[in-house]
C-alpha positions in Angstrom: 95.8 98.3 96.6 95.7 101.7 98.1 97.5 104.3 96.2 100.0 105.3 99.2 100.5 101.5 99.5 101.1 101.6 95.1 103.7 104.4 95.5 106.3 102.5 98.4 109.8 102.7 97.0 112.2 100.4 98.2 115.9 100.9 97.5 117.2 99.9 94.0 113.1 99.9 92.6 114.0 102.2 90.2 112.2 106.4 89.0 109.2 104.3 87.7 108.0 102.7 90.9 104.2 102.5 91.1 103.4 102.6 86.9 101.9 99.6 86.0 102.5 97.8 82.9 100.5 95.1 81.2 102.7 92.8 78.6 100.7 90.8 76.3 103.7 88.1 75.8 105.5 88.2 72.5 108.9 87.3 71.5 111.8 90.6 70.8 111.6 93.6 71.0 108.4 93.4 72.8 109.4 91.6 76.0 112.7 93.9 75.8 111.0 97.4 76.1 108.9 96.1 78.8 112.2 94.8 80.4 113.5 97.9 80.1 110.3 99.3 81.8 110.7 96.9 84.9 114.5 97.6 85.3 113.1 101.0 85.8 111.0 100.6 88.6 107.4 99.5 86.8 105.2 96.4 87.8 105.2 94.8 84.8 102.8 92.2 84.7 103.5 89.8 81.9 100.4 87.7 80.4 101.8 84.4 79.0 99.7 82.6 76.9 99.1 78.9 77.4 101.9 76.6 76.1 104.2 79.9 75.5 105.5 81.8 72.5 107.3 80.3 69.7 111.1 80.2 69.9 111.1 80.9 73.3 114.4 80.1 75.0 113.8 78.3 78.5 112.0 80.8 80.7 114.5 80.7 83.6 117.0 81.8 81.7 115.2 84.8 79.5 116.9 87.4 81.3 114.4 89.8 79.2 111.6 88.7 81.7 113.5 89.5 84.5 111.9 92.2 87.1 108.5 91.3 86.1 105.5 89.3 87.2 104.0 86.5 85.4 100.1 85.4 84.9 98.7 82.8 82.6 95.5 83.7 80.3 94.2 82.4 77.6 93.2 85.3 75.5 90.7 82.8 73.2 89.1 81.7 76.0 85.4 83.1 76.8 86.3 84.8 80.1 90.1 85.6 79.0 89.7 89.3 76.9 87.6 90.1 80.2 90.8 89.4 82.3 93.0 91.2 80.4 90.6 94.0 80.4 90.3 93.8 84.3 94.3 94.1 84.2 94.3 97.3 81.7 91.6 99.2 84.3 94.6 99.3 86.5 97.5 100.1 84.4 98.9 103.3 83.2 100.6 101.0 80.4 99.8 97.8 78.1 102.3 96.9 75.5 101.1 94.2 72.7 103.4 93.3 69.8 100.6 91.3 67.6 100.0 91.7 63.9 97.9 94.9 63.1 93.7 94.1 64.5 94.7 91.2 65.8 94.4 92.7 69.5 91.2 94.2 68.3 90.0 90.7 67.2 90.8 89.5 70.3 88.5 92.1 72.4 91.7 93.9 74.1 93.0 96.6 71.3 92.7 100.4 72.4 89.2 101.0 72.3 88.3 98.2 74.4 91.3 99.4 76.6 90.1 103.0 76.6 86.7 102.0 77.5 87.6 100.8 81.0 90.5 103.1 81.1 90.6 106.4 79.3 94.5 107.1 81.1 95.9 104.2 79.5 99.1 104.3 77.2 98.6 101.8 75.1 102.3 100.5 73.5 102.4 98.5 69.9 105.7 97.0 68.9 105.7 95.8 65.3 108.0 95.6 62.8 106.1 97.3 60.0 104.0 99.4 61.7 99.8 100.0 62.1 99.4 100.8 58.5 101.2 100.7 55.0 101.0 98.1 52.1 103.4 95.6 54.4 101.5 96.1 57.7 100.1 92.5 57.8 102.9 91.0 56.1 105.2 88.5 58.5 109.0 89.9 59.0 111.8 90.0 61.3 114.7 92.0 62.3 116.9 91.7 59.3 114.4 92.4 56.7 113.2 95.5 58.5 116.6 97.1 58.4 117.0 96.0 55.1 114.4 98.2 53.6 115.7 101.0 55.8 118.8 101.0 53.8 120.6 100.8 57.4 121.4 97.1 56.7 122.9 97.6 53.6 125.4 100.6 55.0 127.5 97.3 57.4 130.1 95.3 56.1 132.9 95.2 53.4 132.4 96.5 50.5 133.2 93.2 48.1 131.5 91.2 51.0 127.2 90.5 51.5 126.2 92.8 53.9 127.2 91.9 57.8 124.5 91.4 60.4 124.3 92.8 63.5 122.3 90.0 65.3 119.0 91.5 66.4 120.0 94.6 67.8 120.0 97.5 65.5 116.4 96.6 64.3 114.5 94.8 67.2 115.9 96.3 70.0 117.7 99.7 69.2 114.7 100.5 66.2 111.9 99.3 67.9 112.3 98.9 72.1 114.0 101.9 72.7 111.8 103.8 70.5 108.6 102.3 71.8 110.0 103.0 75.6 110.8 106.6 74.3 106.9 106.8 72.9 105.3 104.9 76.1 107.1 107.5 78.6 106.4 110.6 76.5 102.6 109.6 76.5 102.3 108.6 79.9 103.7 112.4 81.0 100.9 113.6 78.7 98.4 111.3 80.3 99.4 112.4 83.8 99.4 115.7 82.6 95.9 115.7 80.8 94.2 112.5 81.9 94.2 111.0 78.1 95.7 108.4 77.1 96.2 107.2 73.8 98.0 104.8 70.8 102.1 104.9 70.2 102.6 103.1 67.3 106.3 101.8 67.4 107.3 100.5 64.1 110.7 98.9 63.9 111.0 100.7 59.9 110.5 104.0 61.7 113.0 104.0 64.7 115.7 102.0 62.0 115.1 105.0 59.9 115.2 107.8 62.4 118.7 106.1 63.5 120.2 107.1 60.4 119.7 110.9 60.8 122.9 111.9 61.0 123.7 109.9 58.0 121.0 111.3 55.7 122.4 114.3 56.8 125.7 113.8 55.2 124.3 112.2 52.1 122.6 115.4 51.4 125.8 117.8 52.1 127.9 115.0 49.8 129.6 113.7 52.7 128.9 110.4 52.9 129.1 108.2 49.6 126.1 105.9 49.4 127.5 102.9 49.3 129.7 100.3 52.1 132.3 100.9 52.9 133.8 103.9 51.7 133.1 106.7 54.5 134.4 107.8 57.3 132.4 105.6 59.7 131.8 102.5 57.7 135.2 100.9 57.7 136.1 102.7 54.5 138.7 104.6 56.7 142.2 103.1 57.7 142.1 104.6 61.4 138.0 103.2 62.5 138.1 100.1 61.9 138.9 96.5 62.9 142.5 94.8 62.4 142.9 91.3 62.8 145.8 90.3 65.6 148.5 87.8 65.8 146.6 85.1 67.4 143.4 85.6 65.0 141.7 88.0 67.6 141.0 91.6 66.9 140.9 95.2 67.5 139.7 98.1 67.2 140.4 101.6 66.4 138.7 104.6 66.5 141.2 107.5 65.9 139.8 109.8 64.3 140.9 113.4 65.5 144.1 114.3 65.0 146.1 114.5 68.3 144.1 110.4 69.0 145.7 109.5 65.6 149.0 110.7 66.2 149.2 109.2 69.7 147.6 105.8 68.2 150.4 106.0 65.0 153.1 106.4 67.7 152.0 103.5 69.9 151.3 101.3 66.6 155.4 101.9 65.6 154.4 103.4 62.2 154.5 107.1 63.0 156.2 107.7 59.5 152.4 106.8 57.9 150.8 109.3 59.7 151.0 111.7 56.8 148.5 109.2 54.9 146.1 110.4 57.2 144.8 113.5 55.2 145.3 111.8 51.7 142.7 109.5 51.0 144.7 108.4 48.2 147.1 106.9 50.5 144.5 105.4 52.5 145.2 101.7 51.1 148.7 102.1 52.2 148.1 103.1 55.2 145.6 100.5 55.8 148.1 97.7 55.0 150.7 99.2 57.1 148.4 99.7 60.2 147.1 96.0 59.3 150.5 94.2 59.1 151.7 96.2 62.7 148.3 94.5 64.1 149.2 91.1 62.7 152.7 91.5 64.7 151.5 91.0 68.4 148.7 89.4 69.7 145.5 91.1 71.0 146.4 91.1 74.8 149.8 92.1 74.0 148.3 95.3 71.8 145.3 96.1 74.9 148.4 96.9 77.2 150.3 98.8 74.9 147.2 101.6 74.5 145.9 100.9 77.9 146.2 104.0 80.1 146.3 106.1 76.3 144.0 108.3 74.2 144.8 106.4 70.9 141.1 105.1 70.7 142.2 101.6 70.4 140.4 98.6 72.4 140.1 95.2 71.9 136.6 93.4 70.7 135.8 91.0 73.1 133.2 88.2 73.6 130.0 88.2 75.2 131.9 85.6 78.0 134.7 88.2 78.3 133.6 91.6 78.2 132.0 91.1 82.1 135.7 90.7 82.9 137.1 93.7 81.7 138.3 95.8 84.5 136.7 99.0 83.5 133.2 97.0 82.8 133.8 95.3 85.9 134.5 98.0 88.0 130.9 100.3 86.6 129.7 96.9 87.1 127.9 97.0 84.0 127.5 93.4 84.1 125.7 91.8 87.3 124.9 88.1 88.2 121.3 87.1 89.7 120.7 83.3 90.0 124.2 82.1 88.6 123.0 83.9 85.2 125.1 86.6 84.0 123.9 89.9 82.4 123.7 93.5 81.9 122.9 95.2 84.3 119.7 97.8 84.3 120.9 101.1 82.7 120.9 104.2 82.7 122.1 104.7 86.2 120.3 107.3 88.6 121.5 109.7 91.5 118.5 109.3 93.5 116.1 106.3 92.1 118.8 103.6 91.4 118.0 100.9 89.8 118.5 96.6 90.1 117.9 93.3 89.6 115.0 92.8 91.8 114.3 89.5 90.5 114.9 86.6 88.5 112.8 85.7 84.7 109.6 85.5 85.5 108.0 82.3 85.0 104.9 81.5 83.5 101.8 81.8 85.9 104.1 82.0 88.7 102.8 85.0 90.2 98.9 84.4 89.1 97.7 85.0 92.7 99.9 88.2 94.4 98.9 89.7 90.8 95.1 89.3 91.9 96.2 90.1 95.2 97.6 93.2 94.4 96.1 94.2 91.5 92.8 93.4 92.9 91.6 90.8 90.1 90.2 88.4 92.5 88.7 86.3 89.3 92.2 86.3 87.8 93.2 83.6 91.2 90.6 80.7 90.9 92.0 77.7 91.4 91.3 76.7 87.8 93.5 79.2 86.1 96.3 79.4 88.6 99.0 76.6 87.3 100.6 76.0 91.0 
């Protein structure tokens, strides 16, 4: 494909249109980031292995492959590392999330990469990173963060620690980060014609999270331990009160004129004093808790609507697309009856959309060699339609 032909920006294609992005399929964080790079404009080719990943959810519903294009290769084939090789010649990205040398093993890690394609940014998502006494060792999410001492700051004090799904460590440690890396080293690439290795460990992007935090563990700010600082729940006015009907809120008053104008709506303006007396913080805890347990969640989200008391209610997944402020950023969108968030950040000239729907696997085997120009990647006996 012709490069004036590569560059053609259609509305809602997003600032990235014409990089292209190899995904060697993996599950998390992986598949995210290079999500993140298709909402953003980028053909992202994804290459599914035969028989798919394990705990894959149904691919018409993995809203993670959405925006992307899907080819089928089986990478211990003879003729497969050639394939992928073919693919990386005409990238400006690849993005692997494998064990440290397995790639290599495989005849697609960086050098091979580099050889056909000095340009090419070449993306690794794991959770311990390239190197380091635990770089071959198996892991997920949760015990990532827990070595980061980021797991250990969530959740009651008297309480195991509370986890936050997959999202501080998969996706907020390791996707954004690698996206950050990939981005910063393709504008060097473009800039110098080199490409080269990001190595997005989930450990690293976890830890760099915490800055602030270390920050105020060194100046004796924060108390290394849960819940007993300022933004940990140890504080009476950010936090999360349970409501009348076993629903809750939450509050996050924490300058002064928010916490006065949140005591006032709350009824209990005669505990604001408690406020600067941390002695007095369990009283003012079981004052602002019992007020909470007097209505019901709805009936507390209209008395702070339309107020700067810092108070909302914590929704679920089905109900936050329904809130009207959500609903009218449209931060939520439906494509196919599935609905989802929608691509983010926004931009004033290069908006973003959904383009298209999960990408299924080998569905697009032949407009990939078609445009691409991977003619071998289209014989009849590796296209599965």
């Amino acid at each position: 494909m012709s490069e004036a032909k590569r560059q053609t920006r259609s509305p809602g294609d997003g600032p990235l249109t014409g990089v292209r992005v190899v995904e060697l399929a993996g599950i998390g964080p992986g598949p995210f980031a290079a999500m993140l790079l298709a909402d953003l404009g980028a053909d992202v080719v994804r290459v599914d292995r035969p028989g798919g990943p394990g705990l894959a959810i149904d691919p018409a519903h993995d809203v993670t492959n959405r925006n992307k294009r899907s080819v089928v290769v089986d990478l211990k084939a003879p003729d497969g590392p050639a394939l992928v090789l073919d693919l990386a010649a005409r990238a400006d990205v690849l993005i692997e999330g494998y064990r440290p040398g397995v790639a290599e093993r495989l005849g697609v890690g960086p050098d091979d990469c580099h050889a056909r394609n000095p340009r090419l940014v070449y993306g690794r998502m794991t959770g311990w990173g390239q190197d380091g006494p635990l770089a071959q060792r198996a892991g997920h999410d949760i015990g990532y963060i827990a070595l980061t001492g980021a797991l250990g700051m969530i959740g009651v004090p008297d309480r195991p620690p509370a986890v936050p799904a997959n999202l501080l460590g998969d996706y907020a440690g390791g996707s954004l980060y690698l996206v950050v890396g990939v981005l910063a080293a393709l504008h060097h690439a473009r800039a110098t014609g080199t490409g080269q290795v990001v190595d997005a460990a989930i450990v690293d992007g976890t830890a760099h999270l915490s800055s602030m935090i270390h920050g105020m563990l060194a100046a004796g700010t924060w108390e290394d331990r849960r819940g007993a600082n300022l933004l940990d729940g140890g504080c009476p006015f950010y936090g999360t009160y349970e409501t009348a009907d076993g629903r809750y809120m939450a509050v996050g008053a924490l300058e002064p004129r928010f916490y006065a104008e949140f005591m006032d709506l709350l009824g209990i303006p005669e505990h604001a004093p408690a406020r600067d007396d941390m002695a007095r913080w369990a009283e003012l805890r079981e004052a602002v808790a019992a007020r909470f347990k007097s209505r019901t969640r709805d009936e507390w989200t209209a008395v702070f609507a339309d107020s700067d008391a810092c108070a909302a209610p914590v929704l679920t997944l089905r109900e936050a697309p329904h809130h009207p402020h959500l609903a009218a950023r449209s931060t939520f969108t439906d494509h196919d009856g599935i609905t989802q968030p929608a691509p983010a950040p926004r931009f004033s000239a290069t908006p973003t959309t959904v383009r298209t729907g999960p990408a299924l696997p080998g569905a697009d085997t032949d407009a990939v060699a078609r445009d691409w120009d991977v003619p071998r990647l289209a014989t009849p006996s590796r296209n599965p339609q």
